[in-house]
C-alpha positions as CSV (number, residue, x, y, z in Angstrom):
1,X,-10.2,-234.5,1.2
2,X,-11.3,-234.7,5.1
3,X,-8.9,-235.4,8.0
4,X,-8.7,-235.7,11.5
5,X,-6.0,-235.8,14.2
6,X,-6.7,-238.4,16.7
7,X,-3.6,-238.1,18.4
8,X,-1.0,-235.3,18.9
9,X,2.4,-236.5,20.5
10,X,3.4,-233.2,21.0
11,X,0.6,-231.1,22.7
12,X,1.3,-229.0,25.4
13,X,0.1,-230.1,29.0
14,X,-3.5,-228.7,30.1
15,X,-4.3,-226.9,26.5
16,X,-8.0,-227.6,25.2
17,X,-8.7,-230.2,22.6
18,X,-8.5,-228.7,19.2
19,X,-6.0,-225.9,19.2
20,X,-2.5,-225.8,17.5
21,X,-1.4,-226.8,20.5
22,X,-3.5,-229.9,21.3
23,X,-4.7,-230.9,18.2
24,X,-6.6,-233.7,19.0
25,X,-10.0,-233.8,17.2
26,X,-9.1,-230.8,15.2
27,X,-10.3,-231.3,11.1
28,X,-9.3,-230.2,7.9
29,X,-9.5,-228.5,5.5
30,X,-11.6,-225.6,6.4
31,X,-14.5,-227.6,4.0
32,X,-14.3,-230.2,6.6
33,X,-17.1,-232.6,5.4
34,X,-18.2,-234.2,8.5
35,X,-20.2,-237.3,6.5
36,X,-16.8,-238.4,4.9
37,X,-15.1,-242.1,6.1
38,X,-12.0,-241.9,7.7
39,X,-10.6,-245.0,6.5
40,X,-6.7,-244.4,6.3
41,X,-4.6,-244.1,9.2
42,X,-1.7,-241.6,8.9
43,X,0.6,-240.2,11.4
44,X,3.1,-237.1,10.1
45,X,6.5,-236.4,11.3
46,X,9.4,-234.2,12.2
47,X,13.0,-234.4,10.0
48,X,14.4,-236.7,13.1
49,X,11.5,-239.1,12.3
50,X,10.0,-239.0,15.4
51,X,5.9,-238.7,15.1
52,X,4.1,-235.3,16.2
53,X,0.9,-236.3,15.0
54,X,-2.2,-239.7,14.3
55,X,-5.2,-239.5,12.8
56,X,-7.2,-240.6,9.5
57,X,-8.3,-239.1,6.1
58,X,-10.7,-240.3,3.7
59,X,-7.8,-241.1,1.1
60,X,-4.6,-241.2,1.0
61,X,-2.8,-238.3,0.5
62,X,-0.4,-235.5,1.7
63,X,-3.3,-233.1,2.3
64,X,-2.6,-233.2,6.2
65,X,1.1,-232.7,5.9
66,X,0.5,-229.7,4.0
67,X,-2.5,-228.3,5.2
68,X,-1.5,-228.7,8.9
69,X,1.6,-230.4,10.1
70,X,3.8,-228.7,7.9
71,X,3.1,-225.6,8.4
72,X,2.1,-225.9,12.2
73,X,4.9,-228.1,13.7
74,X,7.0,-228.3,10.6
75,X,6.8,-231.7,10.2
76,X,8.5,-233.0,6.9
77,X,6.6,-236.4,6.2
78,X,3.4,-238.7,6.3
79,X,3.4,-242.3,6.4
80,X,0.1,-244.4,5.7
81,X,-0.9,-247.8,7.9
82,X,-0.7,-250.7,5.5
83,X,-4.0,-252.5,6.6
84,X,-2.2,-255.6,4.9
85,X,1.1,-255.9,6.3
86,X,0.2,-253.4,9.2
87,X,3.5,-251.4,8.2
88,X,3.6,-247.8,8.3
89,X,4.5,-246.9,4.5
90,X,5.8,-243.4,3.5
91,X,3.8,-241.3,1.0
């Protein structure tokens, strides 16, 4: 399963693209396939439900959370964009 961050709410000011602490752009897992479609739109966040970090995966699935927001920013949840009711929906 391939992932991307698209947006990180919580990056430090003036870090590179890509880092833990601007994770914009950064992929996962570390057999990143680069040829995979990124067709679900998740966002992860923090116990106080506020979001740390967008992007897309090629399924749905809490492969993000656990291979990066958990144990990078210690978020605690991942909700999917309903492409339907445009609602985010919790995994």
């Amino acid at each position: 399963m391939s992932w991307k961050i698209t947006k990180d709410f919580i990056a430090s000011t003036g870090e590179p693209e890509g880092t833990n602490q601007n994770a914009v752009n950064l992929t996962g897992p570390r057999n990143f396939d680069p040829s995979a479609v990124l067709k679900h739109k998740f966002r992860m966040y923090d116990d106080d439900g506020e979001p740390y970090y967008e992007g897309f995966c090629c399924s749905v699935s809490d492969e993000p959370l656990s291979n990066f927001g958990m144990p990078n920013a210690g978020c605690t949840r991942i909700k999917f964009l309903n492409g339907e009711t445009k609602e985010w929906e919790l995994l």
